[in-house]
N, C-alpha and C positions, 0 to 999 in steps of 0.2 A: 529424409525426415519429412513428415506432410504433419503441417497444422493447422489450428483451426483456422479458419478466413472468414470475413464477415463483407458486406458490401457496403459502400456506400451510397450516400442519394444521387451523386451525379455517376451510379454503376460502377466503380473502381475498385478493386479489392483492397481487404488491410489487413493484417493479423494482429488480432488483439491481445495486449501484455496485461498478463494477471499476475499482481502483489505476490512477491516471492520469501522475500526479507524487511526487515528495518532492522539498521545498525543504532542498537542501541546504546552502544559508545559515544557518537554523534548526535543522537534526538537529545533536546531538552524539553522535553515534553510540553510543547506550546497548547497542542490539541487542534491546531488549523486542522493537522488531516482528517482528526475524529471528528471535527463540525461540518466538515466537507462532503463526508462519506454517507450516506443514505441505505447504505445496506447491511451495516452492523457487522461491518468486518473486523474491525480495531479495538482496541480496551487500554487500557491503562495498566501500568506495573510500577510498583514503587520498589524499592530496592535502597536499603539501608545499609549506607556508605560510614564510617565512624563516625557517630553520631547524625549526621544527617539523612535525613531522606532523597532518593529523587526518583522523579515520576518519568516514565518514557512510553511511549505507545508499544504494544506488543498486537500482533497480526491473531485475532482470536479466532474468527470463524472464515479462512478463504477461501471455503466453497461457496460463500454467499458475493464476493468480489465479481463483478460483470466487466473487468477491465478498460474501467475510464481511465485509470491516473489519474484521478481529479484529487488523489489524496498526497500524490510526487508533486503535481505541479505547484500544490500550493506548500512543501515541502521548502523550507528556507533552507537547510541544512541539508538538504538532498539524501535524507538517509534512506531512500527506498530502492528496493530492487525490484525490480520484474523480470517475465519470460512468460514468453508462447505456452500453448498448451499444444502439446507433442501429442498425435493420434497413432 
């Protein structure tokens, strides 16, 4: 399997992980990832539970994701997944 590679400043390769999932069992929808994110990946879903509401990120547009993980890392709950892009 070959995928994408990117370089870095001191010439080193890397393969970058693009947003795959979020478990939305686990999110409570804080919004760190959505404040993090700069590329208009993420959105909101609310989901009414009896009587209650709850809000949790859902992954809207992932062809816009450039694979920082700047939205896992700041992920308290960990509900993110990634993976390579497969060529």
């Amino acid at each position: 399997m070959a995928y994408i590679t990117g370089l870095r400043r001191n010439k080193t390769e890397y393969t970058p992980e693009f947003i795959k999932t979020i478990d939305a069992e686990t999110c409570i929808g804080c919004a760190r990832c959505f404040k993090v994110c700069a590329h208009d990946v993420l959105t909101f879903e609310e989901v009414d539970e009896d009587d209650s509401a709850k809000m949790y990120m859902k992954v809207s547009n992932p062809d816009n994701c450039i694979g920082c993980q700047a939205c896992g890392r700041t992920c308290s709950k960990k509900c993110f997944a990634f993976e390579p892009v497969v060529l």
